[in-house]
C-alpha positions in Angstrom: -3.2 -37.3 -5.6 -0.7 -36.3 -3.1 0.3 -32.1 -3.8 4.0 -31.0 -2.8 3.9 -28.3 0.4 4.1 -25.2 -0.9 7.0 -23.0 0.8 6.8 -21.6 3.6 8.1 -18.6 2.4 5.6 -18.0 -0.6 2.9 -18.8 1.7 3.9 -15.7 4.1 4.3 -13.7 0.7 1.2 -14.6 -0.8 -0.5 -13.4 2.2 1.1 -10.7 2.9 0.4 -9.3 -0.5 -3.2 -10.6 -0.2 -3.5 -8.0 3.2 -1.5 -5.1 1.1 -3.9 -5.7 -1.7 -6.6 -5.6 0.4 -6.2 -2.5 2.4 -4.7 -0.6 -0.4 -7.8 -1.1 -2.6 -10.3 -0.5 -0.2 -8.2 3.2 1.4 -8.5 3.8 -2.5 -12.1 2.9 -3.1 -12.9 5.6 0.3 -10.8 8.1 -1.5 -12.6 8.0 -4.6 -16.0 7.7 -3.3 -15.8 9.9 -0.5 -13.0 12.3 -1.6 -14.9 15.7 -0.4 -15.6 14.6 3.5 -12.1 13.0 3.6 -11.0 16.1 2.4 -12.6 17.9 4.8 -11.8 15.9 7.3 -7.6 14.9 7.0 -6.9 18.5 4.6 -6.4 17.2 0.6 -8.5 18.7 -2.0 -10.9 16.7 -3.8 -9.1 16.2 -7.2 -6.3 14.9 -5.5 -7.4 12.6 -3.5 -9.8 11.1 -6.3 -6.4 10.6 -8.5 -4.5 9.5 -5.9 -8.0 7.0 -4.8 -7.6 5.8 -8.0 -3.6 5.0 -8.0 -4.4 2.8 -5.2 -7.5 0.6 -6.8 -5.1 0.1 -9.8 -1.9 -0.2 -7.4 -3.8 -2.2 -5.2 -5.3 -4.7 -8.1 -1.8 -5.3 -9.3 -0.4 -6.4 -6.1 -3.5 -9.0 -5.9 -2.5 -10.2 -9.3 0.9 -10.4 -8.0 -0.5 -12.7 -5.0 -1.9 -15.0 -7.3 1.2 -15.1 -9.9 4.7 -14.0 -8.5 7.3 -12.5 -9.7 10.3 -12.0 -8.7 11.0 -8.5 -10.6 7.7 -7.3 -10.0 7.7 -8.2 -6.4 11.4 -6.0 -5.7 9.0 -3.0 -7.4 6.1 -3.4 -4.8 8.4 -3.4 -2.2 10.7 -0.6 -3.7 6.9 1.5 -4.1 5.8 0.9 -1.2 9.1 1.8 0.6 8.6 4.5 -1.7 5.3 5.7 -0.2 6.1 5.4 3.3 9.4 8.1 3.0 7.0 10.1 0.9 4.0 10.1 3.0 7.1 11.4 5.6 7.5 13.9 3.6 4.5 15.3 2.5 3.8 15.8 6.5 7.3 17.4 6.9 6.9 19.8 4.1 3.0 20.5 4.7 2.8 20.0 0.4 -0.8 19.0 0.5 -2.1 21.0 3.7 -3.2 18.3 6.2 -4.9 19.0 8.9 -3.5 17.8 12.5 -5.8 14.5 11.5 -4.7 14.0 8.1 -0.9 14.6 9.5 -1.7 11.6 12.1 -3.4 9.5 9.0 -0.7 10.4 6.8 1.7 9.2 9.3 0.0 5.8 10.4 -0.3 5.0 6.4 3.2 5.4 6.3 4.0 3.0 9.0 1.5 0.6 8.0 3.1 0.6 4.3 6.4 0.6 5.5 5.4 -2.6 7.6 3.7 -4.3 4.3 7.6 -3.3 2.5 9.4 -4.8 5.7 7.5 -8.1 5.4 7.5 -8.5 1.9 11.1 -8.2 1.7 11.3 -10.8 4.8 9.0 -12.9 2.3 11.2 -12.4 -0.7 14.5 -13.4 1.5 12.8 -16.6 3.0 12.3 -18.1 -0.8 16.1 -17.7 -1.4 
């Protein structure tokens, strides 16, 4: 049985959310299972970077879902969160609203960029299917 090609496009979405799934589950599995020495390390407080460990397993699970079974809307929200994220990660370092160290300002910062880049490409992946 001969298959159709699947899109280009797709394919570079479906993988891109596949590597966004991936590395947002597994920062969130280190933030729930090694909260205190993260905390000592990058500045955060335990209970907060527990909840915000777990908003990325969920987050994170979601977005694999969504690599498996697109959809439009719900694609436009993981790029518009994840957009989201990066400006606020900015801003958390600009206002100093969860005490970072000079390390967690640096991780903070490269998070940012790194989820800015996973919005940048899914909304190139989300353009090449129109």
């Amino acid at each position: 049985m001969i298959t159709p090609p699947r899109p280009v496009g797709l394919t570079f979405l479906k993988r891109v959310l596949v590597l966004d799934a991936a590395v947002t589950a597994a920062n969130g599995l280190g933030y729930v299972t090694l909260s205190e020495l993260i905390g000592q390390l990058l500045g955060p407080d335990t209970a907060t970077l527990r909840w915000l460990g777990g908003f990325l397993v969920v987050y994170g699970a979601a977005v694999a879902y969504l690599a498996v079974r697109p959809s439009a809307p719900a694609l436009i929200a993981v790029v518009a969160v994840n957009a989201g994220w990066a400006a606020g990660s900015v801003l958390i370092v600009l206002t100093g609203l969860l005490n970072l160290t000079p390390l967690g300002a640096a991780w903070t910062l490269v998070q940012a960029a790194v989820v800015g880049t996973f919005a940048a490409l899914q909304l190139a992946g989300l353009r090449r299917l129109r």
